[in-house]
C-alpha positions in Angstrom: -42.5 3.1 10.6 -38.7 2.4 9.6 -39.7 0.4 6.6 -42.1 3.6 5.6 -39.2 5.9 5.7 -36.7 3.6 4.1 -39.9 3.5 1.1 -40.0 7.1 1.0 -36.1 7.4 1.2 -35.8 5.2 -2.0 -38.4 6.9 -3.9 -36.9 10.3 -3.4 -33.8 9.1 -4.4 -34.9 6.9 -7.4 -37.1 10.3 -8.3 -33.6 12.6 -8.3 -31.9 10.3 -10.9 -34.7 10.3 -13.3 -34.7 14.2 -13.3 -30.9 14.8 -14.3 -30.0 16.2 -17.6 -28.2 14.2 -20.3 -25.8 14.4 -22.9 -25.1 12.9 -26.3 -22.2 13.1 -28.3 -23.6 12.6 -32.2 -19.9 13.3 -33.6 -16.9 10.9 -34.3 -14.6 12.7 -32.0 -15.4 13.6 -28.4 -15.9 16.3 -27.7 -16.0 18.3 -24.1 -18.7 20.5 -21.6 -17.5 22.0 -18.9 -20.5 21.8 -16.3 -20.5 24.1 -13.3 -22.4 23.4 -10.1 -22.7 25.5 -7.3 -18.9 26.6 -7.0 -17.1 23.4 -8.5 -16.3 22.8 -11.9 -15.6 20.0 -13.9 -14.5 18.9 -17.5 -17.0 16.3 -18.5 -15.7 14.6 -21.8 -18.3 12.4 -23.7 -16.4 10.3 -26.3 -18.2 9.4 -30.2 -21.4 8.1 -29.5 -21.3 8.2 -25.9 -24.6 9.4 -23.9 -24.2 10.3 -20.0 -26.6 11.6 -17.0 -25.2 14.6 -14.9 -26.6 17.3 -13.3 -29.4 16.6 -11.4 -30.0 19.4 -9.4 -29.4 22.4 -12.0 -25.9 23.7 -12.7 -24.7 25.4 -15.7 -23.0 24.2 -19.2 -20.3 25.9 -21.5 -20.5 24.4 -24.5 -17.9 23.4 -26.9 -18.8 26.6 -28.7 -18.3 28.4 -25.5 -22.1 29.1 -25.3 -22.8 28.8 -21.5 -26.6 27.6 -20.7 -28.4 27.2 -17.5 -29.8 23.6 -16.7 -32.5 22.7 -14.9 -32.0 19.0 -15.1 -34.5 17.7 -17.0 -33.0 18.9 -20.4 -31.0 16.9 -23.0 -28.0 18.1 -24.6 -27.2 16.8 -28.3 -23.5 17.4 -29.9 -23.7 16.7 -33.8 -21.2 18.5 -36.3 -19.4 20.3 -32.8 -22.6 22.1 -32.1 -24.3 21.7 -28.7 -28.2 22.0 -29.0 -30.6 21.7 -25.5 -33.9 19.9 -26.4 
């Protein structure tokens, strides 16, 4: 019975990361979103060429353009020439 629910345990959890949203930065310079999640806020700064994972649950994304999007988490965000683009 315990190893079941550890099984399950590591499933779900192994099934949450694959669901969060990603970023690339396509430009030389970084560049910055500010993602919000429930009611905290955070810069998150993705240097030239850097790709990260974040918001697995859902939150919301201001762009470098100030654009703000809502994110389910299964999205990608692609920064090229300082414009943000969700695919």
């Amino acid at each position: 019975m315990l190893k079941s629910l550890i099984a399950v345990s590591v499933l779900l959890s192994a099934s949450g990361a694959a669901l969060a949203a990603s970023a690339v930065n396509n430009d030389s310079d970084p560049r910055t979103l500010i993602v919000t999640e429930g009611s905290s806020k955070r810069e998150l700064t993705l240097g030239p060429g850097e790709t990260v994972e974040f918001c697995p649950n859902g939150c919301f994304v201001t762009m470098p353009n100030g654009d703000l999007e809502a994110l389910t988490g299964a999205e990608t965000i692609e920064i090229s020439g300082g414009v943000a683009r969700v695919k």
